[in-house]
N, C-alpha and C positions, 0 to 999 in steps of 0.2 A: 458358523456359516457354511453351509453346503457351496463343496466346488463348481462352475459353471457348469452345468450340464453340453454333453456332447448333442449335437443336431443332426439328423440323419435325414437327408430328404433323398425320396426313391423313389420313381414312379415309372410305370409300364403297364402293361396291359399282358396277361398272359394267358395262355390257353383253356379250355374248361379242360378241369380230369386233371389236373397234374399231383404229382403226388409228391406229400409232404414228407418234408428232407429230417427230419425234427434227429430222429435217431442216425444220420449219416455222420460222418467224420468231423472232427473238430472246426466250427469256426474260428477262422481267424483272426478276421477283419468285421467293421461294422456294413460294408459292403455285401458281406454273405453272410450277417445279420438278414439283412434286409433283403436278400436273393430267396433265402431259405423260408422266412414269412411268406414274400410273394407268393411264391410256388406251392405252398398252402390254401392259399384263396382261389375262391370261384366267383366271380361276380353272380351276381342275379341274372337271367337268362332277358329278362327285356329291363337294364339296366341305362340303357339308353348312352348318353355322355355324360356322364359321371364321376364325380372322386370325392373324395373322403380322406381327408389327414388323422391319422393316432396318434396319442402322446403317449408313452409306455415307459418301464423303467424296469430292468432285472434286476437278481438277486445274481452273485456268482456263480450258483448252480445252474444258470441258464433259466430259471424259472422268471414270471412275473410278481413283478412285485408292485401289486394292484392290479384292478384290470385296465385295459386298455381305455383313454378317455375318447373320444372326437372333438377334435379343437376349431375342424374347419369340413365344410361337407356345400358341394353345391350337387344336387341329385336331382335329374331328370324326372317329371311325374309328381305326383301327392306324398300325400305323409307316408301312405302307407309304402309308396318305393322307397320314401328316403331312408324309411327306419330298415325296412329288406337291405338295402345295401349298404348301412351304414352296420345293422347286424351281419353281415356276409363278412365283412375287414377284420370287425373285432371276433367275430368266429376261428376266424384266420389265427391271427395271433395267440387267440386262445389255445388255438388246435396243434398249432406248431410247436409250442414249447411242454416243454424244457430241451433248451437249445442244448448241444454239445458242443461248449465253450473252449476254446484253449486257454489254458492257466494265465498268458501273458495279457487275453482281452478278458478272463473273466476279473483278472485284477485291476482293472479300468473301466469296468464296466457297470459294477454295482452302485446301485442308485442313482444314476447318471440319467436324465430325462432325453427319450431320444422322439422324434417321429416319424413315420411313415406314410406316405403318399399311395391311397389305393385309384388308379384310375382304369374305369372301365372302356374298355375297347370301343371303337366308334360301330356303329350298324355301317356296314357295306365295306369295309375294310378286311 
């Protein structure tokens, strides 16, 4: 029987343009797990109020192990926004990794089911 998986919920809203951390310095924590994804993602540009939960799970080497699911999505707009933003999160994760893990989280890390919270920014904020 697989250990209980670890639960990561994140949510923010962060700038368009930011550039992904993927090759910077060892993460530590599952906290800049989930700082370093962020900062990889761009929402859709008329994403409106918006978010999208991932379920995801690494390998030790910081890669994925699977792609990222959607467990939970309420998305402003029709199908075709929700699928744009709900592809926009998993682009994200997609794009960020292979994390640079440190040895003591990449040993706690593997296979361990985590998710991530993408919410987009309000209009006039």
């Amino acid at each position: 029987m697989k250990r209980t998986a670890g639960m990561l919920l994140i949510s923010g809203a962060l700038a368009i343009g930011a550039t992904c951390p993927s090759a910077a310095a060892q993460l530590n924590t599952m906290d800049e797990v989930g700082t370093a994804i962020q900062a990889c993602w761009t929402p859709p540009v008329d994403a409106g109020n918006s978010i999208v939960t991932l379920s995801f799970s690494f390998k030790r080497d910081g890669t994925l192990l699977g792609p990222p699911r959607p467990t939970a999505a309420k998305v402003a707009g029709d199908d075709k926004a929700r699928k744009s933003f709900i592809d926009a999160a998993m682009t994200a994760v997609k794009n960020c990794t292979p994390l640079s893990l440190s040895p003591q989280l990449a040993q706690g890390i593997a296979g361990n089911v985590f998710t991530l919270q993408f919410v987009s920014p309000k209009i006039g904020q």
